[in-house]
C-alpha positions, 0 to 999 in steps of 0.5 A: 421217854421219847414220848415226852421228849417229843411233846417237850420240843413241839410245845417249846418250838410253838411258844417260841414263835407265837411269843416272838410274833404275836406277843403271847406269854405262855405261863409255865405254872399252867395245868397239863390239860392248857399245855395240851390245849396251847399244843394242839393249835397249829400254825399256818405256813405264813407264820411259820414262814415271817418267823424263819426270815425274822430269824434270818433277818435278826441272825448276825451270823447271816447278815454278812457271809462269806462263800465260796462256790461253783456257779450254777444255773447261770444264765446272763440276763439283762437286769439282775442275774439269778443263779446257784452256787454249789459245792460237792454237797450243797446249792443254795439259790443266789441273787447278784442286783444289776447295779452290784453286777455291773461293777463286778469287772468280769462276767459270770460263766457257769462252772465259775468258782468265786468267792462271794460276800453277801447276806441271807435271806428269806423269799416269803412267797416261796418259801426258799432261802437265798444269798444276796451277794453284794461282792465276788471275785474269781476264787484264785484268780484276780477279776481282772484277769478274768475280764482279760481273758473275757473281752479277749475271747469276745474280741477274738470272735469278732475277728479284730486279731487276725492278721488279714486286717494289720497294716504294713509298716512305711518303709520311709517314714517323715512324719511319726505320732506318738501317743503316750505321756509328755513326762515319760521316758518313752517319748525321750527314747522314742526321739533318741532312737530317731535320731539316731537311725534317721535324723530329719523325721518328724515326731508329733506328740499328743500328750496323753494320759495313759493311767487312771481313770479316764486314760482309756477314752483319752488314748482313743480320743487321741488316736482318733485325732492322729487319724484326722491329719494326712501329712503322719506315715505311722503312729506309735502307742505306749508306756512304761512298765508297771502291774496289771492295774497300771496297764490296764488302759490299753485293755479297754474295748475302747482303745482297742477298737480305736487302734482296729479303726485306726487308718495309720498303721499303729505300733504298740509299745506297751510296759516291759517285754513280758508285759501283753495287752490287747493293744499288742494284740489288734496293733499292726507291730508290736514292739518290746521297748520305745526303742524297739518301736521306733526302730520299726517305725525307722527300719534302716539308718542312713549309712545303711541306706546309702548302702543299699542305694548303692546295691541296689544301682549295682544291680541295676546297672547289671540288669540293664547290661543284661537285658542290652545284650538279650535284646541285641541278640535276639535283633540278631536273629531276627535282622538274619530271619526269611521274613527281612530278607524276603519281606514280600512274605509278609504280605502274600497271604494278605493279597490272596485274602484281600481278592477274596473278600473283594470278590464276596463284596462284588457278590454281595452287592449285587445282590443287594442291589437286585434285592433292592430292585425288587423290593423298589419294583412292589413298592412301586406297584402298591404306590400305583395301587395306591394313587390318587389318580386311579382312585378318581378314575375309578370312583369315576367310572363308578359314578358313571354307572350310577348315573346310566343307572340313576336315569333308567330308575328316574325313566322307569319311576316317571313313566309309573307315576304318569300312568297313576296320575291318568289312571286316578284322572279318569277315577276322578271323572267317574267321581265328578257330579257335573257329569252324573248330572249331565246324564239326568241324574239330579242331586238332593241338599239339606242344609247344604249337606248331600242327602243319600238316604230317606232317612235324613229326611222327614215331612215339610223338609226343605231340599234343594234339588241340583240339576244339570241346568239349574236348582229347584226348591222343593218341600218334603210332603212325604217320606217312604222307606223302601223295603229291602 
């Protein structure tokens, strides 16, 4: 029986799917072996994956859910936001698009437990299945709450709460700004009560939208313009009651960081006294009513002022009586001390000091004045040694002894050359034939040419024979080699 129940469930899931998806119409009249034969065909994942989500997809109880869950896995990203949701006994995979998410109003913190609408699908790649979820808020608590406490911590982290950074209230104010609506009862209270404690200062309204869209940038922009003029001492924001929503403005980052940058002091007045934005937060004062923040911006009226001058006179004159008769007193005493009786005292320790230090001065320089002897005495000696003059002395007694010694050399080199020229003289007067033809000796010319050996010569040769007195021309009849 199980056996059967079984094959019944494998076959019906097959011909579901494949009827759905591929079209095919399996006839129940057909024999068990083609039921066998349908039953052994298998499926890949990609089919029986694109049936699951058509099955998704065509679902109405899927196409809009409504959850509630604990955010898990949460890990703020800078387009679309992928996370878990879960309860004590289930997680399912969810997906909130970054156009979805930017609207939320809050930001997603794991832990978190919202209530969320969406719709399931399937992820084919994967295989999973997850909700799209196309609206959330805080599950108990309203998302503007939420966003409150958000931006009031991140706010907080950066510092512009502390009370290092508020500024101190005018004690005397002329001139007070208030930004809030032309038509409401806070302007009316705010002029009332000045008026009363202070008359004489001035109020400037910037008329300002502080509901409703656009209310946020229109408080900063008018803050802002507040902060360009020099003749306001303080400047005063607010409305009246109302809920959260109603309120809301004064929470934006933008008015927030308009007061923080704010030069004037500013004075938050913000619905009822139960009532806190983060106006109150980042403003220098916060007050509970219009009337009470004008009474900060006005601290005393004039009765009481008038008052306090005249304490304030009172004490004056006191003080000053007070230290009339400590300063006479103490004249006193000094007018009756040794130093006015005998005030050559006063300068005893002085004349000693100053023959002392007169005595180093003459000390002093004359040793400077010998140093400078000294040192004037070998710049005078280098002068000397460096001087023109002795240089020309010296380069002349210099040039002397080259000139003794130039002479000498001059003596010296004549007298070699002199006997070299008598000496080649007389090698000359060896050489001259004049003279070995004055001694019987006779010279031979052929052509011109001294003839010094037989060689040169052959038969019928004619020669000139040089003599002492003359020349003779001569024949050659013979030429004999003498045998060495």
């Amino acid at each position: 029986m199980a056996s059967f129940f079984y094959f019944s469930f494998r076959f019906g899931m097959q011909k579901e799917i494949f009827n759905h998806i591929f079209g095919i119409i399996i006839p129940m009249e057909k024999q068990e072996n083609e039921q066998w034969v349908e039953m052994e065909k298998y499926l890949s994942v990609t089919t029986l994956t694109k049936y699951l989500k058509m099955k998704f997809d065509k679902d109405p109880y899927l196409e809009r859910v409504y959850l509630t869950g604990q955010v898990s896995n949460f890990r703020k990203r800078p387009t679309h936001q992928y996370f878990s949701l879960k309860d004590d006994h289930a997680v399912i995979q969810a997906t909130i698009w970054s156009g979805i998410y930017q609207k939320l109003g809050f930001d997603l913190e794991e832990g978190m437990k919202i209530n969320v609408i969406g719709r399931v699908q399937v992820y084919e790649p994967s295989g999973s299945y997850s909700i799209i979820i196309e609206k959330a808020e805080p599950d108990g608590v309203g998302a503007l709450a939420i966003q409150f406490e958000q931006l009031k911590k991140k706010l907080t982290e950066e510092g512009l709460f502390q009370e290092r950074f508020k500024q101190p209230l005018p004690q005397f104010a002329k001139r007070i700004g208030v930004v809030t609506s032309r038509s409401g009862a806070v302007i009316q209270d705010i002029i009332t009560t000045v008026s009363r404690r202070f008359p004489g200062v001035d109020i400037l309204l910037y008329p300002t939208k502080v509901q409703g869209d656009g209310a946020a940038e229109e408080i900063a922009r008018n803050i802002a313009r507040a902060n360009q003029r020099e003749d306001l001492d303080v400047l005063i924001i607010g409305r009246g009651g109302g809920s959260i929503e109603d309120l809301w403005a004064f929470n934006e980052e933008i008015v927030v960081r308009a007061i923080f940058e704010s030069r004037l002091p500013v004075i938050s007045s913000v619905g009822h006294e139960t009532d806190v934005t983060l106006a109150d937060f980042v403003a220098d004062r916060r007050a509970a009513t219009p009337t009470a923040a004008a009474e900060l911006a006005t601290p005393v009226t004039k009765l009481d002022l008038l008052t306090y001058l005249q304490n304030q006179e009172k004490r004056m004159a006191t003080a000053v009586q007070n230290v009339l008769s400590r300063k006479k007193e103490a004249l006193k005493k000094c007018s009756q001390s040794v130093i006015f009786r005998q005030p050559e005292r006063l300068y005893d320790g002085y004349l000693q000091r100053l023959d002392q230090l007169q005595l180093r001065l003459k000390q002093s320089l004359r040793t400077r004045i010998s140093d400078s002897n000294q040192l004037v005495q070998a710049r005078t000696h280098q002068l000397v040694q460096l001087s023109p003059v002795t240089k020309i002395q010296r380069y002349q007694d210099r040039l002397g002894q080259l000139d003794k010694l130039l002479r000498s050399q001059m003596a010296l080199v004549y007298d070699a050359k002199v006997a070299e020229v008598k000496r080649l003289s007389e090698a000359l007067l060896m050489l001259d034939t004049s003279r070995i033809v004055a001694r019987g000796y006779a010279i031979v010319k052929k052509e011109e040419s001294v003839v010094d050996s037989v060689e040169k010569l052959k038969k019928k040769d004619q020669v000139t024979l040089l003599m002492r007195d003359g020349q003779v021309e001569l024949e050659v009849k013979d030429v004999k080699t003498k045998e060495i």
